[in-house]
C-alpha positions in Angstrom: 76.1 109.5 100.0 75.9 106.2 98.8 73.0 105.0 96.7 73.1 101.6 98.2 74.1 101.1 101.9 75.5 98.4 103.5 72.9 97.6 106.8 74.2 96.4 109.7 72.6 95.9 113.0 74.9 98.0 115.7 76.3 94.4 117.0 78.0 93.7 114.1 79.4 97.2 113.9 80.8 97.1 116.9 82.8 93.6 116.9 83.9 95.2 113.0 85.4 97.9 115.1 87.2 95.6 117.2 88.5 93.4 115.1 89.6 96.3 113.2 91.3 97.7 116.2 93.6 94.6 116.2 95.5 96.3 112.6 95.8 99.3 113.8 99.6 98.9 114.7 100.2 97.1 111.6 102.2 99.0 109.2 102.6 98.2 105.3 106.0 97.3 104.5 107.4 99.9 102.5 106.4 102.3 105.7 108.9 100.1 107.9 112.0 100.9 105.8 111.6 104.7 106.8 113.8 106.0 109.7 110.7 107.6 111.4 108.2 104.9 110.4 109.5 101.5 111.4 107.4 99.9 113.9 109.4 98.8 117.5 109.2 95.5 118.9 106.2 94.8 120.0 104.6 96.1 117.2 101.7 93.3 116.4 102.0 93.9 112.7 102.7 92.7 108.8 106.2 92.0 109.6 107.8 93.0 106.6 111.1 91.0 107.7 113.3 94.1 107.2 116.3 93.9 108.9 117.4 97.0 111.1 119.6 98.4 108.3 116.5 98.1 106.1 114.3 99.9 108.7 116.6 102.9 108.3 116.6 102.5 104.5 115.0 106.1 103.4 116.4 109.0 105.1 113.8 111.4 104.5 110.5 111.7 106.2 107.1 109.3 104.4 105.2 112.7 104.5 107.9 114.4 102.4 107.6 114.7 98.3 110.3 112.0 98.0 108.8 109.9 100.5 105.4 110.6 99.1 107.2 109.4 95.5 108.2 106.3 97.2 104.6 105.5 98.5 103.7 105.7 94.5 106.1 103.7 93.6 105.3 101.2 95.9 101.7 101.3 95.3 102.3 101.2 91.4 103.9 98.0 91.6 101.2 96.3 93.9 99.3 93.0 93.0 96.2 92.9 94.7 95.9 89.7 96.3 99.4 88.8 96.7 99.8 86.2 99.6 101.1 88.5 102.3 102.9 86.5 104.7 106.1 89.0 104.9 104.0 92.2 105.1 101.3 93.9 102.9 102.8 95.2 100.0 106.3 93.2 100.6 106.8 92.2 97.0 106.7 95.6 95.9 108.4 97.2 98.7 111.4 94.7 98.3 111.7 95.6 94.9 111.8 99.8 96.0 114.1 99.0 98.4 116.7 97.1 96.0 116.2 99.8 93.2 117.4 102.5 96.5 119.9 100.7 97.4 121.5 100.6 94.3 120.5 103.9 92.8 119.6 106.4 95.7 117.3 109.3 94.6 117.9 108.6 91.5 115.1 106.3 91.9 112.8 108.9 90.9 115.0 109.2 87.7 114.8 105.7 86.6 112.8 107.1 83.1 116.6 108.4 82.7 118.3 105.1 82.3 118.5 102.9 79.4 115.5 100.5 79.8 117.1 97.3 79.0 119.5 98.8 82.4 116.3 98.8 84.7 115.0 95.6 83.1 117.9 93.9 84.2 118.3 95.3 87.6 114.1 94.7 88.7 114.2 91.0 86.7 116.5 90.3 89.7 114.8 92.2 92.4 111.0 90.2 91.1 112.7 86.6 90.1 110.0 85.2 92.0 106.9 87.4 90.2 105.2 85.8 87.1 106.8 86.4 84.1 103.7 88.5 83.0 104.4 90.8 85.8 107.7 91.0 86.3 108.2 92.3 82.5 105.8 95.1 83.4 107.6 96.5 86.3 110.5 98.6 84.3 107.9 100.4 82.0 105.8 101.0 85.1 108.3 102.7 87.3 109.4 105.0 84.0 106.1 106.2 83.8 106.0 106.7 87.4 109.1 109.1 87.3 107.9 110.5 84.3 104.8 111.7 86.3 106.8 113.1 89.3 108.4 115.5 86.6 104.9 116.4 85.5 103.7 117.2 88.7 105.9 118.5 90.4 106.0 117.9 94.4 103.2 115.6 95.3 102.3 116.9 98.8 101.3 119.7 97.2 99.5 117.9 94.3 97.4 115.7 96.7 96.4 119.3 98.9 95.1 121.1 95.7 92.4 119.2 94.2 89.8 116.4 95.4 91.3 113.1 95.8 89.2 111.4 93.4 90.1 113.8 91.0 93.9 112.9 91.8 93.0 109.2 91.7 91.8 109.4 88.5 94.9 111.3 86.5 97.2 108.6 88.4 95.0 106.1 86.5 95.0 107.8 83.6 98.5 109.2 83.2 100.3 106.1 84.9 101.1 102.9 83.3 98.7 99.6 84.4 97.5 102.5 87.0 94.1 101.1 85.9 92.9 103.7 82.9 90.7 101.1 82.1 89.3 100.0 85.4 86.5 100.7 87.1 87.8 100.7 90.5 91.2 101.8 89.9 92.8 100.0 92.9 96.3 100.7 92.5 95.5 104.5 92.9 93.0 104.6 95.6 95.7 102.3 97.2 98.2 105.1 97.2 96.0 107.5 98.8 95.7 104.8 101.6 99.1 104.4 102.1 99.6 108.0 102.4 97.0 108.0 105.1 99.1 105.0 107.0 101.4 108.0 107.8 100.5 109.2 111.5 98.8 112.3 111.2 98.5 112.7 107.5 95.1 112.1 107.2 94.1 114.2 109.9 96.2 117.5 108.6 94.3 120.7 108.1 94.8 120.4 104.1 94.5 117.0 103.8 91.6 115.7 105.7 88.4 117.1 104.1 89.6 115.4 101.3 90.3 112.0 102.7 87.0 111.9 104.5 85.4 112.3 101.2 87.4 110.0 99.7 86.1 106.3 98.2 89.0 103.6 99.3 90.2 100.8 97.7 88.0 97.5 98.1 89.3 94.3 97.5 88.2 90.4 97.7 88.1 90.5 101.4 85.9 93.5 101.4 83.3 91.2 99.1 84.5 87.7 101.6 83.0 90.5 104.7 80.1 91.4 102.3 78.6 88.0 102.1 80.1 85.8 104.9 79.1 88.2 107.8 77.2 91.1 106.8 74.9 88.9 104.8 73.0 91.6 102.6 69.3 91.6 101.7 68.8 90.3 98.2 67.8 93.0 96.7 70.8 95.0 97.2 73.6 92.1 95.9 73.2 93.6 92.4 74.3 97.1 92.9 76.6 95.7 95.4 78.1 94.0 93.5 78.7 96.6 90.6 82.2 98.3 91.2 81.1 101.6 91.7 78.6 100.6 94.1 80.4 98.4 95.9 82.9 101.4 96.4 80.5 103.8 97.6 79.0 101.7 100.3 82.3 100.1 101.7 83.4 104.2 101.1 79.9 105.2 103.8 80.1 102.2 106.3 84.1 103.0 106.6 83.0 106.9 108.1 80.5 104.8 110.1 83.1 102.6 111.7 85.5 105.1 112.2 83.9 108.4 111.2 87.2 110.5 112.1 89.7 107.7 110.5 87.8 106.1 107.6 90.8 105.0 105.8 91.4 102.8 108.9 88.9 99.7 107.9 90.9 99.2 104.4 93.6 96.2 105.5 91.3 94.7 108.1 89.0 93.9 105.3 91.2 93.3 103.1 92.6 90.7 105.4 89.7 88.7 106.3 90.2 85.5 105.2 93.0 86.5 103.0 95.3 83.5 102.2 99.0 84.3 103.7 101.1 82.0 101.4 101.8 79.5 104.3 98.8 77.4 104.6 96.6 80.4 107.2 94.8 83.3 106.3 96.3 86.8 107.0 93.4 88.1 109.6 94.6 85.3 111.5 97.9 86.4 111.7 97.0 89.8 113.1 94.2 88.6 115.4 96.3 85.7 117.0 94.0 82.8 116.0 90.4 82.8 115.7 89.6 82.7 119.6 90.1 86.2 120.0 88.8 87.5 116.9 85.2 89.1 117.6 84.3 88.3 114.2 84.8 84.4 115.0 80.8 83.7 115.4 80.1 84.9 112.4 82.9 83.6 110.2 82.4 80.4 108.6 86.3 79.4 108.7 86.0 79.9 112.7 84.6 76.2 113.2 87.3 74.3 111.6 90.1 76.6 113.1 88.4 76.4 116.8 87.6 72.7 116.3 91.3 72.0 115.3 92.2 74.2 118.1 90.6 72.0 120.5 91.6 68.7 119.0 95.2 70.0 119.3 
């Protein structure tokens, strides 16, 4: 249980269920390129802007071990607070989806080939990522594939211990997988994405562990904290301290959805989240401020609404 808890009054609560209940058909983007996973037409979601051969890209299942090793991948390479216009995740997922195309399953091999080989394959597939980054990805996805040879197969890796447990030896073991943070984002973020699969979450070995487990929180999670939940001052200290912070986001998530806590992640996340074109990414998803049920309490509603009405 957390030591600090987040209070809400059970108004709040409920419009934080309903705007959440506007994500749920949004998918990240590296789930769209699975045969099984792509989202259909009317899916209201983070377009990813795959085309249909793309959406068809991974021939095995996301639950599978390789499509469990693509979900690592994926969330190895993420930048938190990416604009996220093309999908959440898109940067990294375009740069997965290039490495398959050209290499098949022996993407998880790549620790096999020379590294000035995947250096100059992934400069091409991140030519828009900062230089910083972009240099980081080929040692990153090496020590991703050297960890699937440590492992062995992951479903079964992620069923036999606690996940914060797991979370921590992907930190540990995995290059810029946070060893030295706090919150360790990158790994709780794979976790989540595995729980983005339908059903995962809720499988016999699998769930006890993700209802236990503390998710991801990110600069929207902080934007919610203090722009609608409005916390008493004596609490902004230990909220404000990663681990706390963790473990009350970690408590109201199982009180907002107490069967699917992993569910209020990329609503936060998205609030007020800018999405690279001038909007934020809650926006997107909710269709405009009007029908967002958190529009009276956020204080970017005005301008939008007023705008709105000028228009």
């Amino acid at each position: 249980m957390s030591a600090v808890k987040i209070e809400i009054t059970p108004d709040i609560l409920n419009r934080i269920r309903v705007y959440a209940e506007a994500f749920a058909s949004c998918r990240p983007a590296i789930l769209t390129l699975f045969a099984a996973g792509a989202p259909d037409a009317t899916d209201a979601s983070d377009a990813s802007g795959a085309s249909s051969e793309d959406a068809s890209l991974f021939p095995f299942a996301a639950d599978s071990d390789r499509g469990l090793g693509i979900l690592l991948l994926a969330s190895a390479l993420h930048r938190p607070g990416a604009p996220g216009s093309a999908g959440f995740g898109a940067g990294a997922a375009s740069v997965i989806a290039g490495l398959y195309r050209g290499y098949g399953n022996d993407v998880f091999r790549l620790n096999r080939l020379p590294f000035e080989t995947l250096r100059t394959r992934t400069d091409a597939l991140a030519a828009t990522w900062d230089d910083a980054e972009r240099a980081r990805i080929p040692g990153i996805l090496r020590s991703v594939c050297d960890f699937f040879f440590r492992v062995g197969p992951l479903g079964t890796w992620l069923a036999d211990a606690d996940w914060e447990q797991r979370a921590g030896e992907l930190a540990q073991e995995i290059y810029w997988m946070g060893a030295r943070s706090s919150t360790r984002t990158k790994a709780r973020l794979f976790f989540w994405l595995a729980c983005q699969i339908p059903g995962f979450g809720a499988r016999a070995d699998m769930r006890p562990r993700a209802l236990r487990f503390t998710w991801p929180v990110s600069d929207g999670h902080m934007r919610v904290l203090f722009d609608i939940f409005k916390p008493a001052r004596g609490s902004i200290a230990a909220l404000r301290r990663p681990e706390g912070r963790g473990e009350a986001f970690a408590e109201l998530a199982r009180r907002v959805f107490p069967d699917e806590p992993w569910r209020l992640y990329r609503p936060f996340e998205a609030f007020l989240c800018p999405d690279g074109q001038g909007g934020f990414q809650c926006r997107a998803v909710q269709g405009g401020c009007r029908p967002c049920a958190l529009a009276p309490l956020c204080p970017a509603a005005p301008h939008f609404l007023a705008r709105e009405r000028a228009s």
